[in-house]
C-alpha positions in Angstrom: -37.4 21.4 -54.6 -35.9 17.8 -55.7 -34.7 16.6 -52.6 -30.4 15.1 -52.7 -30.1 11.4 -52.8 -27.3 11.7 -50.8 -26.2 13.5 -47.8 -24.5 16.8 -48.2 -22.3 19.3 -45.6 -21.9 22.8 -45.8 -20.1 25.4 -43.5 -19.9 29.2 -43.1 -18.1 31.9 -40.6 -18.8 35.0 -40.3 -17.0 38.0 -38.1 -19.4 40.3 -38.2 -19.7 42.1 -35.0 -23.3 41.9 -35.0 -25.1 38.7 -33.8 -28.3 39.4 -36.0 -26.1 40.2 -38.8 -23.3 37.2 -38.7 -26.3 34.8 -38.4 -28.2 36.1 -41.7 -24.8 35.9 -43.2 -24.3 32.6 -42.5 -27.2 31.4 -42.7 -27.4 32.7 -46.8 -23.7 31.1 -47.3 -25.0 27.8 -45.5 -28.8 27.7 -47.8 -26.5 28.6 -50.8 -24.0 25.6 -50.5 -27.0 23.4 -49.4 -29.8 24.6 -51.9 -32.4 25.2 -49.3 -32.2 24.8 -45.4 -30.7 22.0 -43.6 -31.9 18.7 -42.0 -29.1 19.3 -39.1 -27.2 22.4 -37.7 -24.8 23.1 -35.4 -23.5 26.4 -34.4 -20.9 27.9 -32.1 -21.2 31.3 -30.9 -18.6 33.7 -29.9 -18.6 34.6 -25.7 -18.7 38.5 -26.9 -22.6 37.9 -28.1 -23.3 37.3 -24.4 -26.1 39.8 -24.5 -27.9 38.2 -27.0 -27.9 34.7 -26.2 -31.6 34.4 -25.5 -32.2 35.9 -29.5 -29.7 33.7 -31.2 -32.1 30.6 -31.6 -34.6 32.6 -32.7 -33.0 33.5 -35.2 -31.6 30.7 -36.3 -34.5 29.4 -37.1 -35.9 32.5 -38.8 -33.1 32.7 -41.3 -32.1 28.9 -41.4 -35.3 27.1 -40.8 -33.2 24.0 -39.7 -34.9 20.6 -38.9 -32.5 19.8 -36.0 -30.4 22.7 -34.6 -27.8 22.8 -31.5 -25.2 24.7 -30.4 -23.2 26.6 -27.6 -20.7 29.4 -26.6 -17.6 29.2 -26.9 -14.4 31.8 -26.6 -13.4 31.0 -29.8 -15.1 29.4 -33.1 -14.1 27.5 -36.0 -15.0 27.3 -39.7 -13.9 27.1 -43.5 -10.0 27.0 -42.8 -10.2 29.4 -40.1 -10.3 30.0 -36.0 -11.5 33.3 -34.4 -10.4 33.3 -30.8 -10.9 36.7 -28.6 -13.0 38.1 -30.7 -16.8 38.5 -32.6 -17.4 35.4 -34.5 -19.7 32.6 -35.4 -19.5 29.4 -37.1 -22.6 27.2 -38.3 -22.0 23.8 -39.8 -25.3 21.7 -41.4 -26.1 18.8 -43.7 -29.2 18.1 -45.8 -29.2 14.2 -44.9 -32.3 12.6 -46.3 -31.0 8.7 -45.3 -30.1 9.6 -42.1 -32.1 9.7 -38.4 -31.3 12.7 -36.5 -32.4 12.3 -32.6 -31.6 15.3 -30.3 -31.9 15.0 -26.3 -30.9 17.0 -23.9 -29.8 15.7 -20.0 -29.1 16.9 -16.9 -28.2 14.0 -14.8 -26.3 10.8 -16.3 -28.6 8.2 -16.1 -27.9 4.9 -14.2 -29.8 2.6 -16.1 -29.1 1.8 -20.0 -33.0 1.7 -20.6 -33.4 5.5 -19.3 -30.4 6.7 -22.1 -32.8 5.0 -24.9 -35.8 6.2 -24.1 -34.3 9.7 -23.7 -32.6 9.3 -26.9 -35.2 8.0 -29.0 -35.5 5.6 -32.0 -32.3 5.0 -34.1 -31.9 2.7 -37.0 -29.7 0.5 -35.9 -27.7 -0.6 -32.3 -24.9 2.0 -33.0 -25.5 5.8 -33.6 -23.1 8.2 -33.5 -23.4 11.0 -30.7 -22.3 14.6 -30.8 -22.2 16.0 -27.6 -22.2 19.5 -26.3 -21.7 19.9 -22.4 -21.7 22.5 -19.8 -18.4 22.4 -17.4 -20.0 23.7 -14.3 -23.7 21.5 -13.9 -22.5 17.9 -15.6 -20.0 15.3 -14.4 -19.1 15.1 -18.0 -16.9 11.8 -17.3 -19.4 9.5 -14.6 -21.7 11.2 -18.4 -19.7 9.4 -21.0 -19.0 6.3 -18.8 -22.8 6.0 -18.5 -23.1 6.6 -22.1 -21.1 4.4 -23.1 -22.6 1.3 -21.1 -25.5 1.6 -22.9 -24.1 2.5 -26.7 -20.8 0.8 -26.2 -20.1 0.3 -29.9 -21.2 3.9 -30.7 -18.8 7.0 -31.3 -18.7 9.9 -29.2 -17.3 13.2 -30.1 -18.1 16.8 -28.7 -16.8 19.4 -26.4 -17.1 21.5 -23.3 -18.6 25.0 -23.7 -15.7 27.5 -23.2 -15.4 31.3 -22.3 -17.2 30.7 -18.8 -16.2 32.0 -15.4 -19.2 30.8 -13.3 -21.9 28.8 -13.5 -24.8 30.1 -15.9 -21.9 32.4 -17.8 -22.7 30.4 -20.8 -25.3 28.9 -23.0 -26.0 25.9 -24.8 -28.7 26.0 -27.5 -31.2 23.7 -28.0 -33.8 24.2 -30.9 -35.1 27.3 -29.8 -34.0 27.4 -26.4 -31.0 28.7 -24.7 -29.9 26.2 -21.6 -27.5 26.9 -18.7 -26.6 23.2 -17.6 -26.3 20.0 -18.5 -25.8 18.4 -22.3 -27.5 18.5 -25.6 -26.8 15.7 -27.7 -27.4 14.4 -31.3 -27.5 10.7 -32.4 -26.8 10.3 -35.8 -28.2 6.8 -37.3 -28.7 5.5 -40.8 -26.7 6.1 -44.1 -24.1 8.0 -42.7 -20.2 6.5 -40.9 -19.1 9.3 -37.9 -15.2 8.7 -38.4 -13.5 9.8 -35.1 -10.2 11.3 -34.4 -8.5 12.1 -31.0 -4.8 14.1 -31.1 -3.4 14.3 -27.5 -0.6 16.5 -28.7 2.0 14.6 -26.3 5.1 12.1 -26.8 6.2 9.6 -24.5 9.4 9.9 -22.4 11.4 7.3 -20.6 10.4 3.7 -20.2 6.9 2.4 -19.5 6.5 0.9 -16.3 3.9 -1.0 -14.0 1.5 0.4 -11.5 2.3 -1.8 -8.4 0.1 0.3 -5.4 -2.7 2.6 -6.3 -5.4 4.0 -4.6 -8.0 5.9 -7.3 -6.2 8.4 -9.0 -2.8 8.1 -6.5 0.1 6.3 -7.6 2.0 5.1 -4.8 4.6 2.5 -5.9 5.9 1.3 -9.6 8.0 -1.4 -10.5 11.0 1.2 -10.7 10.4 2.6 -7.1 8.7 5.5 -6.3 6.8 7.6 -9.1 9.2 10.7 -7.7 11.9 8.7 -8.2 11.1 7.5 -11.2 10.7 11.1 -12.6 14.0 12.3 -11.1 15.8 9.6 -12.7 14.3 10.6 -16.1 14.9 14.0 -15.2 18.7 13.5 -14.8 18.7 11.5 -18.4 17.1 13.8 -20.8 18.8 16.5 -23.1 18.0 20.5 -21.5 15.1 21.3 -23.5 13.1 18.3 -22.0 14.0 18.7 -18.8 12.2 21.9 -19.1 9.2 20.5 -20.4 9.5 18.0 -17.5 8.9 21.0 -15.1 5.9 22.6 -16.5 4.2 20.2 -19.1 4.8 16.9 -17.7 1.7 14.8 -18.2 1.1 10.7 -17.5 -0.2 7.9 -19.8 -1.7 5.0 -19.0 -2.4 2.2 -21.1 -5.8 1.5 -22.8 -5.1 -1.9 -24.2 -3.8 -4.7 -21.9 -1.4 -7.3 -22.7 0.4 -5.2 -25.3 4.0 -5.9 -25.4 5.3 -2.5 -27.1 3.8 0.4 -26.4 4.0 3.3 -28.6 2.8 7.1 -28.9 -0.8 7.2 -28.8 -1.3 4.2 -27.1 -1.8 6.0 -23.9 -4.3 7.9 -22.3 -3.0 11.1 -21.0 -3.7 12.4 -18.1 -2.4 16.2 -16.0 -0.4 14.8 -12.8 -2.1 16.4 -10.3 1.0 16.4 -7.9 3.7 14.7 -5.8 4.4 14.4 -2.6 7.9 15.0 -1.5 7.4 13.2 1.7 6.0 10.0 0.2 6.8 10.1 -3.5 3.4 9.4 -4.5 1.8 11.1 -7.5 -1.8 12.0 -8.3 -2.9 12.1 -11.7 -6.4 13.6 -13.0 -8.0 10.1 -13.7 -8.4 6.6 -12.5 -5.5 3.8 -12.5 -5.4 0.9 -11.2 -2.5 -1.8 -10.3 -0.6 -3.6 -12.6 -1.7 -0.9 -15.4 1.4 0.2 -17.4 2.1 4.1 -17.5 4.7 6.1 -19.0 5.7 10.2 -18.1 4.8 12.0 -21.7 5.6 15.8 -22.2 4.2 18.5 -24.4 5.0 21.1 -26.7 3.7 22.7 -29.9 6.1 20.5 -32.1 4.4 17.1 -30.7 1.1 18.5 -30.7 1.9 19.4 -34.4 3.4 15.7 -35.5 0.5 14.2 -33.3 -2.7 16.0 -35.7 -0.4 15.6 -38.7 0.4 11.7 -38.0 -3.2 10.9 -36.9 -4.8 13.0 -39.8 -2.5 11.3 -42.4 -3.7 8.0 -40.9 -7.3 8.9 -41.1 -6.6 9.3 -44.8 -5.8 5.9 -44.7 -8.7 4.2 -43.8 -11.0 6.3 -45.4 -11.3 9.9 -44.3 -11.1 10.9 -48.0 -14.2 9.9 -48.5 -15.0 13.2 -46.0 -18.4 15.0 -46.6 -18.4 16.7 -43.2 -16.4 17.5 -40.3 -16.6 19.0 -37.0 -13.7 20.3 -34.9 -13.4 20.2 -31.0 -10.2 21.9 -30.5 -8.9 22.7 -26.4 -8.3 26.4 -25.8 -5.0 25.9 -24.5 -4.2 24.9 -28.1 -4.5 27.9 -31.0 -2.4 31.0 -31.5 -1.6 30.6 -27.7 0.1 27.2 -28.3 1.5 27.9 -31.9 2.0 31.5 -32.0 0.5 31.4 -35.7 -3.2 31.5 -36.6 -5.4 29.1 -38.3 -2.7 26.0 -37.3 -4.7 23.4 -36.8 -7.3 24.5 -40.0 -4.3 24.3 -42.2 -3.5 20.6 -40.9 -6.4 19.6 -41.8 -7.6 21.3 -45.0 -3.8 19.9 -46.0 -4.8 16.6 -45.1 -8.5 16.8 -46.1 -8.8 19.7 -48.6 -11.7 21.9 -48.8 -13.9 19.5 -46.8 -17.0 21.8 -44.9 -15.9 21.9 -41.4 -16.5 23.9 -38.3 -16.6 23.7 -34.5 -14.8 25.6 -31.3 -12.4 26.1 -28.6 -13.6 24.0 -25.5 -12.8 23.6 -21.8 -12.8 20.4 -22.4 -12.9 18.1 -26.1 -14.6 14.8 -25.5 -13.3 11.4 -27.6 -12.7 7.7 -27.6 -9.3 6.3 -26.7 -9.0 2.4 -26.7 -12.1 2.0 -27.4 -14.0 4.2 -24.9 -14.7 7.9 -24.5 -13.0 10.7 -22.6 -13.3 14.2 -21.6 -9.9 15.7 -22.7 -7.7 18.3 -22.2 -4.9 20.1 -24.7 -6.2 17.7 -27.3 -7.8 18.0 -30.6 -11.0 15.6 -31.2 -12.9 15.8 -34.7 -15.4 13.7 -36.5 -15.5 13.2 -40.1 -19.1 12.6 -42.0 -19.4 9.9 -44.9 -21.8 7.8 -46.3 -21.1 4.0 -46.3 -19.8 2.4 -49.1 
C-alpha cells in the first residue's frame, strides 16, 4: 500500500449496543476513510460498556491494528456531528501521519523535575510537542499535573479531559495500548509536521466592573478595592436587570486576569473560576483557584445563551487565524454542557461543523476539560476545549 504524503484524519460513531459490535463498526468506517489502519487512535467509550472494559483494547487492536492507540470512559461520546449522552455509544478518531512523531506515556505522579517529564515522554522533533491528555479525577492532582507539565514544555499546547461517568475511584478506565488503567494519565505528544491549534470556550460573560485583589490568602479573597467581595456582589446584585440577578444566585462564577498590565479587560480575558463561598460574617469569598493581590477580577455569570456566543465567537475567530486549514479535531466538552445545558441535541457539533464543516472530529463529555488560558493550561469546568490538526504551511 503507497503510503500518504500527508497526514490524514478520519472519525466514526457507532450506537450499537454491543461493545464487540460498535468497535468492528467503527473500526471498518475509520480503515475505509483512512485506506488501511491508522498511525494514531483515540477512542471514547460509553460508561454502559462497563463490563467489558478489560476486552475493549483488545479489540481495538484486532479490528484497527493502530500504531498508537488511547482512550477512556466517558458518560457521553462525541463524533461526526453528533453527541450520545446516557446511552450505548462509541467514538474513535485516528490519523495516518507519516511526518509526524507520536510518543505516548502514561503517569501516575506529576513529576518535580523537568528532566523526569522528558525522559518519560520520550524523543520529539523539536522543543514544542503538542500533548493530548486523558486523566483520571479520583488518583491525579490533575492541576499541581499541568503546572508541572508545563514547566518543562512551556511553549507546548495542552488539550484533553477528565474521564466522566465515575462515582468512585476505579469506576472508570483509561486505555492505554492494550491495557485498561484505573489512575493516573495517558498522554500523547504529537511532534513533527503537524500544528495542534487550541481552543478554550468558558461559556461565561463578565458582569459589573473589574476590580483589584487588595488581601488574599490562596484561594480566599478577603478585601477589593471596592470593599468587601460580599459587598461588592450585593452592589452588583441591586444594579442588574431580573433575569441576572437570577443567574447571580445560582451561576455566579469569578474571573481573574491572565495577562497583567492590561488596561481593558474584555470577555475571555479571564480565567473563570466556581466561587466556592462567602462568608456573611466577614465578607470574604473563596473561589476554586489561586489569586493573589493586586490581581484584577471581575463576577461573570452563565447561561446557555453566553455559552452559545462564547463557542460561536471563539470558533469564528479560530477561522481567522487558520482553523480552515482543519484536518482533524478533537472535542473535550464538560458534562454540565449538552442537552442538559441546551435542551437540544448535537448543539455544540452543529457550532462547529457550521464553523468548520465536515472536518473528522470526535471526543467526550468530561468531569473536567483541560486547556490553556493566557498562555498556560487549566483543568476546566462548564467549558468547551478542542484541538484542531493541520500541517504547517
Amino acid at each position: 500500500m503507497t503510503e500518504p504524503e500527508n497526514m490524514c484524519w478520519a472519525s466514526a460513531l457507532s450506537e450499537r449496543i454491543e461493545p464487540k459490535d460498535a468497535i468492528a463498526e467503527v473500526s471498518a468506517t475509520v480503515r475505509e476513510q483512512l485506506g488501511g489502519a491508522p498511525d494514531l487512535a483515540l477512542y471514547f467509550v460509553s460508561d454502559h460498556f462497563g463490563g467489558a472494559y478489560a476486552s475493549i483494547p483488545e479489540w481495538i487492536e484486532r479490528q484497527l491494528s493502530p500504531g498508537v492507540a488511547v482512550g477512556c470512559s466517558a458518560s457521553g461520546v462525541i463524533g461526526r456531528g453528533q453527541e450520545v449522552e446516557q446511552r450505548e455509544a462509541i467514538s474513535v478518531v485516528a490519523a495516518r501521519l507519516p511526518n509526524v512523531h507520536v510518543s505516548p506515556f502514561h503517569c501516575e505522579l506529576p513529576p518535580d523535575e523537568p528532566g523526569v517529564w522528558k525522559s518519560m515522554v520520550g524523543p520529539v522533533a523539536g522543543e514544542s510537542p503538542s500533548f493530548l491528555l486523558l486523566c483520571d479525577p479520583f488518583s491525579l492532582d490533575t492541576e499541581k499535573m499541568l503546572r508541572s507539565l508545563d514547566s518543562a514544555y512551556p511553549g507546548s499546547p495542552k488539550v484533553g479531559g477528565m474521564l466522566s461517568g465515575t462515582q468512585a475511584p476505579g469506576d472508570g478506565a483509561i486505555f492505554y495500548d492494550t491495557h485498561v488503567l484505573r489512575e493516573g494519565m495517558v498522554g500523547v505528544a504529537l511532534s513533527g509536521q503537524i500544528e495542534m491549534h487550541t481552543l478554550v470556550a468558558q461559556g461565561c460573560r463578565p458582569v459589573g466592573e473589574p476590580m483589584i485583589i487588595t488581601h488574599c490568602s490562596d484561594s480566599v479573597i478577603y478585601e477589593l478595592n471596592v470593599g468587601k467581595p460580599m459587598e461588592a456582589l450585593q452592589k452588583l446584585f441591586d444594579k442588574v436587570a431580573p433575569r441576572d440577578q437570577e443567574l447571580l444566585r445560582h451561576s455566579l462564577f469569578l474571573g481573574i486576569e491572565m495577562n497583567d498590565g492590561k488596561s481593558r479587560y474584555d470577555q475571555g480575558d479571564f480565567l473563570i473560576r466556581d466561587v466556592a463561598g462567602i462568608d456573611p460574617n466577614s465578607g470574604a469569598m473563596a473561589v476554586h483557584g489561586q489569586c493573589r493581590d493586586y490581581q484584577v477580577v471581575q463576577f461573570h455569570l452563565r447561561d446557555a445563551l453566553t455559552s452559545t456566543q462564547d463557542l460561536d465567537r471563539r470558533l469564528g475567530g479560530l477561522k481567522r487565524t487558520g482553523g480552515l486549514d482543519a484536518e482533524g479535531a478533537l472535542f473535550f466538552s464538560c458534562m454540565g454542557r449538552g442537552e442538559g445545558l441546551y435542551g437540544v441535541a448535537n448543539h455544540d457539533s452543529d457550532l462547529f461543523c457550521r464553523h468548520m464543516g465536515a472536518v473528522p472530529m470526535g471526543g467526550f463529555f468530561g468531569n473536567g476539560e483541560i486547556g490553556p488560558v493566557g498562555g498556560h493550561t487549566f483543568l476546566h469546568g462548564y467549558t468547551s476545549s478542542l484541538a484542531l490538526f493541520a500541517t504547517p504551511r
